[in-house]
C-alpha positions as CSV (number, residue, x, y, z in Angstrom):
1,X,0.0,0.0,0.0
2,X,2.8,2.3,0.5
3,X,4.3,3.4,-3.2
4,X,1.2,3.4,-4.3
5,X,0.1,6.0,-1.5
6,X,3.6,7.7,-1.9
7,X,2.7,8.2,-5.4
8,X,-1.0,9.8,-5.1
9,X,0.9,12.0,-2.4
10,X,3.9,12.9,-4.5
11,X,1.4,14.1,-7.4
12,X,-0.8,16.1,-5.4
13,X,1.9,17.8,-3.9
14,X,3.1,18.7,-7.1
15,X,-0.5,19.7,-8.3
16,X,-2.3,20.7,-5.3
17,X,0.8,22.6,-2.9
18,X,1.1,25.4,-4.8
19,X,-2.9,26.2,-5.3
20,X,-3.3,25.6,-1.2
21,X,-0.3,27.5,0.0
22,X,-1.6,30.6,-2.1
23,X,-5.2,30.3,-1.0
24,X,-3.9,29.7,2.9
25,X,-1.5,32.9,2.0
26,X,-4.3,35.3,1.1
27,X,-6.1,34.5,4.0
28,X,-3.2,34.8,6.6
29,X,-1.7,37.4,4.6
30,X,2.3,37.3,2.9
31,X,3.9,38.0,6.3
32,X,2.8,34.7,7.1
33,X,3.8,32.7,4.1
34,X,5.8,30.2,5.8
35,X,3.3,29.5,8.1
36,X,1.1,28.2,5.3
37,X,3.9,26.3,3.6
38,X,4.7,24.6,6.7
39,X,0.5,24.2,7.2
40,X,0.8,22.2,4.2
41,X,3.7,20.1,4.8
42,X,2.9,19.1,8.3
43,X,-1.1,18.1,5.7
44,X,1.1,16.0,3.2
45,X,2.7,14.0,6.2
46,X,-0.5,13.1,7.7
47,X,-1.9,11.9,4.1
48,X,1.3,9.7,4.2
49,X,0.8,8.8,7.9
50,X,-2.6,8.0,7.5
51,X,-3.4,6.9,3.6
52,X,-1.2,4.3,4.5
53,X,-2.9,2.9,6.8
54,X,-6.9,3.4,6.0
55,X,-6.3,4.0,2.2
56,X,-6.3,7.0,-0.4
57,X,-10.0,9.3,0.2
58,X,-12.2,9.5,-2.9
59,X,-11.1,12.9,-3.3
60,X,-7.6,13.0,-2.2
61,X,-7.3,16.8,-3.4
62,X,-10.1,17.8,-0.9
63,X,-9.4,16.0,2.2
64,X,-5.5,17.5,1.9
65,X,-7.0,20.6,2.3
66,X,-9.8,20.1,4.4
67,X,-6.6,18.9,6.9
68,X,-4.5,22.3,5.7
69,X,-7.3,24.5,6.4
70,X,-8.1,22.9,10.0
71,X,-3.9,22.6,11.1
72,X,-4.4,26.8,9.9
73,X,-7.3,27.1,12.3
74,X,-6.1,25.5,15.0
75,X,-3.0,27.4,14.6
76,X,-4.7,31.2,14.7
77,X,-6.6,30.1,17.5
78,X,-3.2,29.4,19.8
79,X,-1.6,32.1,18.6
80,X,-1.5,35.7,20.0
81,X,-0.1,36.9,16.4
82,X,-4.0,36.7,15.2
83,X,-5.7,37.6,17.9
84,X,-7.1,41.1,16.6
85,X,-7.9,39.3,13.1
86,X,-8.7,35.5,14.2
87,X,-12.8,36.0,14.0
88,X,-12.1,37.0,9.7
89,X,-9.2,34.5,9.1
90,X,-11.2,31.8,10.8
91,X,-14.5,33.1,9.0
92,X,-12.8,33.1,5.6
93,X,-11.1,29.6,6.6
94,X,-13.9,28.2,6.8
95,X,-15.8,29.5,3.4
96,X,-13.2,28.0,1.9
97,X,-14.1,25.3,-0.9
98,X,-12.2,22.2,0.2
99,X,-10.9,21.4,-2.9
100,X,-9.3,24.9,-3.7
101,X,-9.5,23.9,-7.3
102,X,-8.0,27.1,-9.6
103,X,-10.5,29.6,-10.9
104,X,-8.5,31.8,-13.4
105,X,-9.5,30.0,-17.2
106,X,-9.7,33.7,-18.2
107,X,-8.4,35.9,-15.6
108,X,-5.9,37.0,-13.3
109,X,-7.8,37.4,-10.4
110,X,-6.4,33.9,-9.0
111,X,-4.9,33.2,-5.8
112,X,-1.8,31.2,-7.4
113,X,-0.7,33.9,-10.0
114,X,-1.6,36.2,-7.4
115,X,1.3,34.5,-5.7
116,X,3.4,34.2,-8.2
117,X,3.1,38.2,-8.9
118,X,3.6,38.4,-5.2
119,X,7.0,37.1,-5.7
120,X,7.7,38.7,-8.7
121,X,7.9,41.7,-6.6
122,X,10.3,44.4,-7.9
123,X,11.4,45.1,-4.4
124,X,12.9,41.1,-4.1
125,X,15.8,40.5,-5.7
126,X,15.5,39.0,-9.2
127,X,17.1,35.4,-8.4
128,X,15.4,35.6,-5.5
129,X,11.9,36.3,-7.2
130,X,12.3,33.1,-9.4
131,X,13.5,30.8,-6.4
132,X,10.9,31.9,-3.9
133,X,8.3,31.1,-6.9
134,X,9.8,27.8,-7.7
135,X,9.3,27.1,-4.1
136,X,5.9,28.5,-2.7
137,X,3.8,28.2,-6.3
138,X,5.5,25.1,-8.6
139,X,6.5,22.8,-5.0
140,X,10.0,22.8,-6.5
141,X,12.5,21.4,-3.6
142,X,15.5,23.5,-3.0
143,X,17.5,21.2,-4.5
144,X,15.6,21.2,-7.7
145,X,16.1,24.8,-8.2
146,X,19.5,24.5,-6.9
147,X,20.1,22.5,-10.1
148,X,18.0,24.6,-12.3
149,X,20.1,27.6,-11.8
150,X,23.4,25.0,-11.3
151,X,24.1,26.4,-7.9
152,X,24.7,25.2,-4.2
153,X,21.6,24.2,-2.2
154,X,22.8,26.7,0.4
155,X,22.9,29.6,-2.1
156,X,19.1,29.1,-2.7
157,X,18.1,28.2,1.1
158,X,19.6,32.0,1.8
159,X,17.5,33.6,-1.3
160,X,14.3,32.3,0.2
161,X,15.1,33.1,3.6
162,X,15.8,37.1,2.2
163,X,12.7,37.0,0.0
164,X,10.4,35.9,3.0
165,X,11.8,38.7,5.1
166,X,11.5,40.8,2.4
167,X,8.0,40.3,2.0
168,X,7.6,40.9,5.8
169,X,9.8,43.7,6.0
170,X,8.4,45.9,2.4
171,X,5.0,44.7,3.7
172,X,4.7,43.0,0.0
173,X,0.5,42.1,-0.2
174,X,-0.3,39.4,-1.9
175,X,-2.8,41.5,-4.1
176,X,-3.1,42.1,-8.1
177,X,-0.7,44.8,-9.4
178,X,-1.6,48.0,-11.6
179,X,-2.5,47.2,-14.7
180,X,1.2,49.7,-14.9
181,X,2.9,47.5,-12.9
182,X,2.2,44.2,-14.2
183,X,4.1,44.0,-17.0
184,X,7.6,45.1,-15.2
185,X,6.4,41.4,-13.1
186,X,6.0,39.7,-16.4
187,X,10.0,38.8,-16.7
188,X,10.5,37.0,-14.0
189,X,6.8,34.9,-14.3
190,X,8.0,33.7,-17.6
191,X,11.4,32.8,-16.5
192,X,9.7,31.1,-13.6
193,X,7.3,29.1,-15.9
194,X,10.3,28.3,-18.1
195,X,12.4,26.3,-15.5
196,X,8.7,25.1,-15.0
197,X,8.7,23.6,-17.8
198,X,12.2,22.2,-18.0
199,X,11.9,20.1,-15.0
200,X,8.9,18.4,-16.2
201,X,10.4,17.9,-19.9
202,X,13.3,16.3,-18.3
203,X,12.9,15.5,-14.8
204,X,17.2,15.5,-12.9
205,X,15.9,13.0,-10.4
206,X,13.4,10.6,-9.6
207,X,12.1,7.2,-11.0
208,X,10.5,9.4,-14.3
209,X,12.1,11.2,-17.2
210,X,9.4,13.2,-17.7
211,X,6.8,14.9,-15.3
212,X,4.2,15.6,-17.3
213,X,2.0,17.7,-14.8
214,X,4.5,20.0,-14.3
215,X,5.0,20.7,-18.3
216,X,0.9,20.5,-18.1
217,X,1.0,23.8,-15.3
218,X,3.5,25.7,-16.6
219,X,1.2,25.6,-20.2
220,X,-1.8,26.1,-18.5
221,X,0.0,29.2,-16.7
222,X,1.3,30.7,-19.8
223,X,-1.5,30.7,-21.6
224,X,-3.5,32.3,-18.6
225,X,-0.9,35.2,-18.9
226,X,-1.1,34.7,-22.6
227,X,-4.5,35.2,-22.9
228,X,-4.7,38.0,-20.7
229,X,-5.0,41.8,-22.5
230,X,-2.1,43.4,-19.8
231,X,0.3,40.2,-19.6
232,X,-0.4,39.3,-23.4
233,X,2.9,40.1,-25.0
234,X,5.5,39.0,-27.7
235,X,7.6,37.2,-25.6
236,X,4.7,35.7,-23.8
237,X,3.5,34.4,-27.0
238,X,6.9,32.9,-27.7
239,X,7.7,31.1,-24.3
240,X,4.1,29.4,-25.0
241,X,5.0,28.6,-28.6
242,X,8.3,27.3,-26.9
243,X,6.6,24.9,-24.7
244,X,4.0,23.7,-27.1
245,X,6.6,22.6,-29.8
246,X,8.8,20.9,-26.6
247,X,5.7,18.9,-25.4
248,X,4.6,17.6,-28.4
249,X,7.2,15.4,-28.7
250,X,6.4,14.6,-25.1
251,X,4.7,10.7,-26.2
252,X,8.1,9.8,-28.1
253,X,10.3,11.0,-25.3
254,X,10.1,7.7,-23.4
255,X,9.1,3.9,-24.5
256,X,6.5,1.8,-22.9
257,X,8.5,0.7,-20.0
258,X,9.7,4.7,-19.4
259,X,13.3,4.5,-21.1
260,X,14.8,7.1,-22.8
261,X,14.5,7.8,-26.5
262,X,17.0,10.2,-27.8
263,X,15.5,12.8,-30.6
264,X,17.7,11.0,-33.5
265,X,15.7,7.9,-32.2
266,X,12.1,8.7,-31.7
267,X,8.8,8.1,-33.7
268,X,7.9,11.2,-35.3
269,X,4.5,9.6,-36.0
270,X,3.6,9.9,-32.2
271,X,4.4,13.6,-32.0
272,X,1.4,15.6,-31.4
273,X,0.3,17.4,-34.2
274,X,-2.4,19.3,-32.5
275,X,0.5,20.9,-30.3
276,X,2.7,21.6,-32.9
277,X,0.0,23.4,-34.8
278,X,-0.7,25.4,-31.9
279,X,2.9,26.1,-31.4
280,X,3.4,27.7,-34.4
281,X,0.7,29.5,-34.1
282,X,1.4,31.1,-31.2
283,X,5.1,31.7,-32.9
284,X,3.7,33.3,-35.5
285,X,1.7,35.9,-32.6
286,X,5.0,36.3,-31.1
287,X,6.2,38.2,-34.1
288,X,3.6,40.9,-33.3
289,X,6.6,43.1,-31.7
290,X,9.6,44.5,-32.6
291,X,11.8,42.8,-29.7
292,X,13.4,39.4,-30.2
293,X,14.0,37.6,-27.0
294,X,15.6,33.9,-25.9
295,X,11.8,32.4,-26.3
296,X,11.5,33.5,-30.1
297,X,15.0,31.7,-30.5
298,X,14.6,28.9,-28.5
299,X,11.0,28.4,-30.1
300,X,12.6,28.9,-33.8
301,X,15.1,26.1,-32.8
302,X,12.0,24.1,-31.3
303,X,10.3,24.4,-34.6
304,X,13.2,23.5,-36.8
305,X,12.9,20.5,-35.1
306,X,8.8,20.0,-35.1
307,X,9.0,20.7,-38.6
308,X,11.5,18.4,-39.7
309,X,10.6,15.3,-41.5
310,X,13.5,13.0,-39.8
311,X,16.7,13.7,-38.0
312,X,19.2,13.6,-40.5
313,X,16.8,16.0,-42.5
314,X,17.1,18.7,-40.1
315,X,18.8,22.0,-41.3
316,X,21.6,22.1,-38.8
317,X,23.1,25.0,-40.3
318,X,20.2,27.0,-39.6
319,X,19.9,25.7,-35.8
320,X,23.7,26.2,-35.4
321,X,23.0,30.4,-36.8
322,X,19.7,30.4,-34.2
323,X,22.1,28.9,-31.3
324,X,24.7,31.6,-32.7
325,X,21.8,34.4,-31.9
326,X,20.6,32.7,-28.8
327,X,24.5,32.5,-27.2
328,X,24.6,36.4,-27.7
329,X,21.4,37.1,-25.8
330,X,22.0,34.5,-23.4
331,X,26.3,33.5,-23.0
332,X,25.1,30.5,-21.1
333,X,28.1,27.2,-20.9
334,X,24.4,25.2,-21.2
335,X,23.5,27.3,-24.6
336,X,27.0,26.7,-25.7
337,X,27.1,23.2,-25.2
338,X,23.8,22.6,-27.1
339,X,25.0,25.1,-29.9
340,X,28.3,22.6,-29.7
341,X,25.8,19.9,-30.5
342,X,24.5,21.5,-33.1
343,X,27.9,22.0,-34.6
344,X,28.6,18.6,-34.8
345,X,25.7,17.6,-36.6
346,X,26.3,20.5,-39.0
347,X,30.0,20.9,-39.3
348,X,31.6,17.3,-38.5
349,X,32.3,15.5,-35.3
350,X,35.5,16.6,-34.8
351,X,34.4,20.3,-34.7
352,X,32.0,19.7,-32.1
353,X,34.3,17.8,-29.7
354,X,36.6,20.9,-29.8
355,X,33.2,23.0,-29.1
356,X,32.3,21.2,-25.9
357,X,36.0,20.8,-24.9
358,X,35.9,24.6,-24.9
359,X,33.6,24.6,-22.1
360,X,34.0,21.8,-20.2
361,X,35.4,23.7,-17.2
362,X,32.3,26.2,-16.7
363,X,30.2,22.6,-16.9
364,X,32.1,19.9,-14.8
365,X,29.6,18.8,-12.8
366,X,26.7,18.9,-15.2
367,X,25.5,15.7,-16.8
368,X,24.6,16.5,-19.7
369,X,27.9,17.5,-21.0
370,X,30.1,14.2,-19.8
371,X,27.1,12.0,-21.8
372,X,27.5,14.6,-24.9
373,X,31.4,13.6,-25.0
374,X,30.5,10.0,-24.6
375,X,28.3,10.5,-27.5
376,X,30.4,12.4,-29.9
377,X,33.2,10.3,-29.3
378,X,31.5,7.7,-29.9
379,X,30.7,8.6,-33.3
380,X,34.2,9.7,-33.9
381,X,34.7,5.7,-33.3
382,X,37.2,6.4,-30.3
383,X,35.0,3.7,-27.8
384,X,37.8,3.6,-24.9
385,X,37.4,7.6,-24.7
386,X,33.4,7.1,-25.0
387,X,33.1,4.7,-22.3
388,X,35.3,7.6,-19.9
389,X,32.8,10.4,-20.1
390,X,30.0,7.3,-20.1
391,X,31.4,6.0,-16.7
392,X,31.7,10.1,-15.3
393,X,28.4,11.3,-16.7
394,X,26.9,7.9,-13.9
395,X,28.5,9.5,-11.8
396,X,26.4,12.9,-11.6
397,X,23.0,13.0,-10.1
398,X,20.5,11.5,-12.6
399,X,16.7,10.3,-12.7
400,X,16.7,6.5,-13.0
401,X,16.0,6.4,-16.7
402,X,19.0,8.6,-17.6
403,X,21.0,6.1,-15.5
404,X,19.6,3.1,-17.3
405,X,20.3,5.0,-20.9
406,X,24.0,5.4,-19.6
407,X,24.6,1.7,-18.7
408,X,22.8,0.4,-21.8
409,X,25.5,3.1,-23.5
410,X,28.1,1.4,-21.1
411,X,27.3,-2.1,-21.9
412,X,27.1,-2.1,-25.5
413,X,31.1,-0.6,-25.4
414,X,32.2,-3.4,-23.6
């Protein structure tokens, strides 16, 4: 009974924590954001505690937060720090919907991007911003944003801890902004929704490659801000083409049993073309403006892709030129090891190696990079110097089908 019950409760944490920590927050009000995130922890270990032992609740969603709302009660009413408000908190406590369920198909007038515009504060730090969001509104653990901005787990634990006493200290409300200062928020959301989106296209831990709810949220997010007449923008239009044309390849990412496919291998038949459509769609809307940004690269790149009848058809010199314009916006080691990639399928193996050799320094540590040398010099037909970078890149944190990809590369060496 446990997995399974570990399973229901790792999914509605990462569907459900966000929604009940924003509706909690605009009750308590910001100052007490930790409070509710801790209200909803201390609700997730009693679902584990007690699922495991009576079974999963026809509507798991609802009795989580029937228990968050009622560990939030019970708190006001101990504590002195409520005592002039408790009567309203514990009146709009308990007019609550259990379920919480979002309510924003057409507007911003939710309590999650609430939150997440809350964070995007102008007054918090910009790193900050994104990690506090990660954390309070996506359920991101520290250690997942620690490797989405490939820095130490300490360096984001303090960013949270100065954004929450930012928040107390500026007296940041969780309300809706001016329709004036809404779009100065709107960089920071889309960057948010963007690492969103990453981790769910290609999970760095766990038993899954891919989490598809999180790719699902950060789409139904972006299209919210998309479709709204202040947040509506170029840019906004391109991260949502972006995503589109990544998750519709989504079904050929992984086999039946959940191992990974690499893009040179996969069934272009079983890409969605539904999402592609839509993606360049919404690329097309993105060219409304005058501004080119890293989403209308990265979502021409996506589309070169998308578009391409098979692998080998792919114009690689036109994805190497977009990764060309994309490294001057963005002089990332990560966009220079994919433009590397690029460069070997365009210009010749040899030429790529001497790419990602460039950079291997700024990207020791980073898995990716080790399984691109094992790769490349693999095709260069050097196996001993393959299996090296093979061997290193199992080395580095993984999710379990990443590691299983490696060993099959491993094995099939020796």
């Amino acid at each position: 009974m446990t997995e399974p019950v570990h399973g229901v409760v790792d999914h509605l944490f990462r569907r459900s924590a966000g929604r009940m920590v924003a509706v909690l927050t605009h009750i308590l009000g910001s100052e007490h954001l930790s409070l509710a995130e801790e209200v909803v922890q201390d609700a997730l270990v009693m679902a584990l505690q007690q699922w495991s032992i009576h079974g999963v609740p026809e509507d798991p969603a609802a009795w989580l937060f029937k228990v968050g709302r009622n560990k939030a009660l019970d708190h006001i009413r101990r504590s002195n720090v409520f005592r002039d408000k408790q009567p309203q908190i514990a009146a709009a406590l308990t007019d609550t919907p259990p379920a919480a369920d979002a309510r924003f198909a057409h507007e911003l007038d939710d309590d999650e991007l609430a939150m997440m515009l809350m964070c995007c504060h102008p007054a918090i730090p910009e790193e900050s911003r994104i990690a506090l969001t990660l954390k309070t509104v996506c359920a991101f653990s520290v250690e997942e944003i620690a490797r989405a901005f490939l820095t130490k787990n300490e360096t984001i634990a303090q960013r949270l801890v100065r954004a929450k006493r930012l928040i107390r200290e500026e007296g940041i409300a969780m309300t809706m902004p001016s329709r004036d200062e809404l779009p100065s928020r709107r960089e920071s959301m889309l960057q948010v929704l963007y690492l969103m989106f990453n981790e769910g296209y290609s999970a760095h831990s766990g038993e899954e490659l891919i989490r598809a709810d999180l790719c699902s949220e950060a789409i139904r997010l972006t299209r919210a801000l998309a479709a709204h007449p202040v947040a509506s923008s170029p840019d906004t239009h391109a991260l949502l083409a972006l995503m589109l044309l990544q998750a519709a390849r989504l079904p050929a990412r992984v086999d039946a049993a959940g191992e990974l496919i690499v893009l040179a291998e996969q069934d272009r038949s079983v890409w969605d073309p539904q999402m592609i459509g839509d993606g360049m769609g919404e690329l097309d809307r993105s060219a409304s403006g005058d501004v080119v940004t890293r989403y209308h690269v990265e979502a021409a790149i996506a589309a070169c892709h998308a578009t391409s009848p098979s692998f080998d058809e792919t114009d690689w010199p036109a994805v190497v030129e977009l990764y060309d314009e994309l490294l001057a916006m963005n002089p990332s080691p990560v966009v220079a090891l994919n433009r590397a990639i690029a460069v070997a399928l365009a210009r010749g193996t040899e030429q790529g190696i001497a790419e990602v050799e460039r950079i291997a320094a700024s990207l020791e540590n980073y898995l990716p990079l080790a399984a691109t040398l094992g790769e490349l010099w693999l095709r260069a037909g050097d196996r001993v110097r393959a299996a090296e970078h093979f061997s290193r890149a199992l080395e580095l944190p993984s999710s379990t089908p990443e590691k299983r990809f490696l060993l099959r590369k491993l094995q099939s060496l020796s």
